[in-house]
N, C-alpha and C positions, 0 to 999 in steps of 0.2 A: 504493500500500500504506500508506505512511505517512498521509494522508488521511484513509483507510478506517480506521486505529484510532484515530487523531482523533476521528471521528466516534463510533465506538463508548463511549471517555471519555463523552465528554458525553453519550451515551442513558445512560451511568448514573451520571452525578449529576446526575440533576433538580433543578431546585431547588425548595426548598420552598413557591416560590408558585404551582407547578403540582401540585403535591398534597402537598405538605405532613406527605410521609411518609421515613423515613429509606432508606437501600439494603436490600435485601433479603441475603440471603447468595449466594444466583445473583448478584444484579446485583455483590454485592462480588468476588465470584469472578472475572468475567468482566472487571470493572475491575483486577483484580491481574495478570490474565494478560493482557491490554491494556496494560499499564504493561510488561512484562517482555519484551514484542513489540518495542515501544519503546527498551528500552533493548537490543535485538541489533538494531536498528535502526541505529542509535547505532554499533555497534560496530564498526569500517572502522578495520584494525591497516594500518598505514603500514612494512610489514618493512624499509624499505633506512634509516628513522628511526631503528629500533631496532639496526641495525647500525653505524649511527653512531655511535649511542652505548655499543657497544660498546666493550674495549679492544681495543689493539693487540695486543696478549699475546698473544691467542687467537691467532693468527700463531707463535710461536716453536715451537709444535711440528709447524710442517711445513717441507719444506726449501726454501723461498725466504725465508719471512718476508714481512712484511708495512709500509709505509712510510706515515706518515700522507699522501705527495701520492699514492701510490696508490691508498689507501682514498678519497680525494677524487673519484679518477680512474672508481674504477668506481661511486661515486654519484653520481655526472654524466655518466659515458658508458656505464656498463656494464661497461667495461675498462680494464686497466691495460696496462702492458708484460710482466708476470708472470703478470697474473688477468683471469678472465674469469669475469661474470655468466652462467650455462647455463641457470639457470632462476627463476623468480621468479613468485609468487601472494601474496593476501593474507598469508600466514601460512609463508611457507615462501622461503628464498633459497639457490640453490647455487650457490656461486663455484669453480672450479676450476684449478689450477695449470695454463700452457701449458705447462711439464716436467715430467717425471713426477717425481713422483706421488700429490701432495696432493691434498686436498679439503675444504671447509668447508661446513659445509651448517647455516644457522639455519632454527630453527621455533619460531614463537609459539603458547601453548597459551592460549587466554583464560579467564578466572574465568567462573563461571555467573554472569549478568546483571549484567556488571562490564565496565569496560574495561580493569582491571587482568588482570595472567597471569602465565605464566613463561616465559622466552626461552632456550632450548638452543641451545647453536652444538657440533656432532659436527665432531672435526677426524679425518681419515683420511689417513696420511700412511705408505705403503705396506700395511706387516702392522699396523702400530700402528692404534688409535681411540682417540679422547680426548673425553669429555662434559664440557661447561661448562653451568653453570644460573646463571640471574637471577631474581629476584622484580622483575615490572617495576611500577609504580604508575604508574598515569594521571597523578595531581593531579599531582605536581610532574615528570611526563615523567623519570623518573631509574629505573637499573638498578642494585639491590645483589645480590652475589654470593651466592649460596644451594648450601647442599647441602637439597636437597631430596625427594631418592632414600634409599628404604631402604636399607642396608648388607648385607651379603651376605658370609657365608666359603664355602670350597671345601665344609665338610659339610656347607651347605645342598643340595649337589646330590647327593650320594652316600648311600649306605644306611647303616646304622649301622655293619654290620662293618667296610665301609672308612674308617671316618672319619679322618681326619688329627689327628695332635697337635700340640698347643696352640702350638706351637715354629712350625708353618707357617702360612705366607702365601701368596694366591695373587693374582693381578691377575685384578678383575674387570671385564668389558666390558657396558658397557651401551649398546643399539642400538636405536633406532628402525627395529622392521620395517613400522608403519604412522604418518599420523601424530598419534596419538594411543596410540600403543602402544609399550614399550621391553622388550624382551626380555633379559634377565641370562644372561649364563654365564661360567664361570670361562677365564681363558686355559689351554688345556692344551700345546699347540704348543709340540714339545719338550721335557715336561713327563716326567722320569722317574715321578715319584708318582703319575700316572695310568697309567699303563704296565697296571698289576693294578687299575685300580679304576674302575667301571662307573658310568657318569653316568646316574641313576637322573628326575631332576628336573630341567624345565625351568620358568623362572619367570618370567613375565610380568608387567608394570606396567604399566595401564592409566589413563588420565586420564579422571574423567567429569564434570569442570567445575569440580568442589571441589579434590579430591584425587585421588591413584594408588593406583586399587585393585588388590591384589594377587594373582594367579592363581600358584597352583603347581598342575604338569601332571605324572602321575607315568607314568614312561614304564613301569613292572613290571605 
């Protein structure tokens, strides 16, 4: 494959002592998207690196926690005495607690024709879930901490008559149901203020190489 756009390059920059004429807009066309073949070519994300370079932190909100000879352990063997690798692909790692009843689960979202992205580590540590985000940069291989996700109150989901006053807060979850997709809702669970009041909106954030485009889905 790689070869083969190789090849393609150079059918279209002739040089000009074979005719002496400059690219056409097909030929540049065909050269730009040859180039962008290339660089997803290129693009082989290394997930247990980027866990590496994670912190430890991400650990404190499940119940064993997490030890740097640990973290050593399952990126060398897979497992520790606490945690175990379950699953693992280019872009996606889930570590699991052998007591109940954590979970960690990283997924790399890559930039369009970039080897740069963002790295989400979802901790689930029974009823609770907790989203961490990184903006990761190639060049200098380094993770800074980002909010990256739009913000969300409780009367983004509910109709106007129920809307809540300004005085409330609610904890909002945010879940990867595919992975490229994170689905928002409000915690209600044991929630008296929803008790009378009808979850009208579901809203979805979609990644499409740039950005998270935003879907709101009106259930009325």
């Amino acid at each position: 494959m790689l070869l083969t756009l190789i090849l393609v390059l150079i059918a279209c920059n002739p040089s000009k002592e074979n005719n002496g004429k400059t690219n056409t807009v097909e030929e540049e066309k065909l050269e730009s998207e040859a180039k962008k073949q290339l660089v997803a070519e290129e693009i082989k994300i290394d997930i247990k690196a980027l866990f590496q370079l994670s912190p430890l932190s991400i650990f404190d909100d499940t119940t064993e926690g997490l030890s740097l000879s640990e973290k050593n352990d399952l990126l060398e063997k897979g497992e520790s005495d606490t945690w175990k690798i379950i699953e693992e692909s280019e872009t996606k790692l889930i570590i699991r607690c052998k007591y109940p009843s954590s979970e960690v689960t990283f997924r790399f979202l890559h930039k369009k024709d970039s080897l740069d992205g963002l790295l989400f580590a979802t901790v689930v540590n029974e009823r609770n879930s907790k989203l961490h985000s990184w903006n990761y940069t190639h060049e200098d291989n380094s993770l800074q901490a980002a909010e990256v996700l739009n913000k969300y109150t409780a009367n983004d989901f509910v109709s106007k008559e129920d809307k809540f006053p300004d005085s409330y807060s609610s904890v909002m979850y945010y879940v990867f149901i595919d992975d490229h997709t994170i689905e928002v809702s409000p915690h209600t669970w044991m929630d008296e203020e929803f008790e009378n009041r009808e979850i009208i909106n579901k809203i979805y954030l979609k990644w499409n190489g740039e950005e998270f485009e935003e879907e709101i889905v009106n259930n009325k």
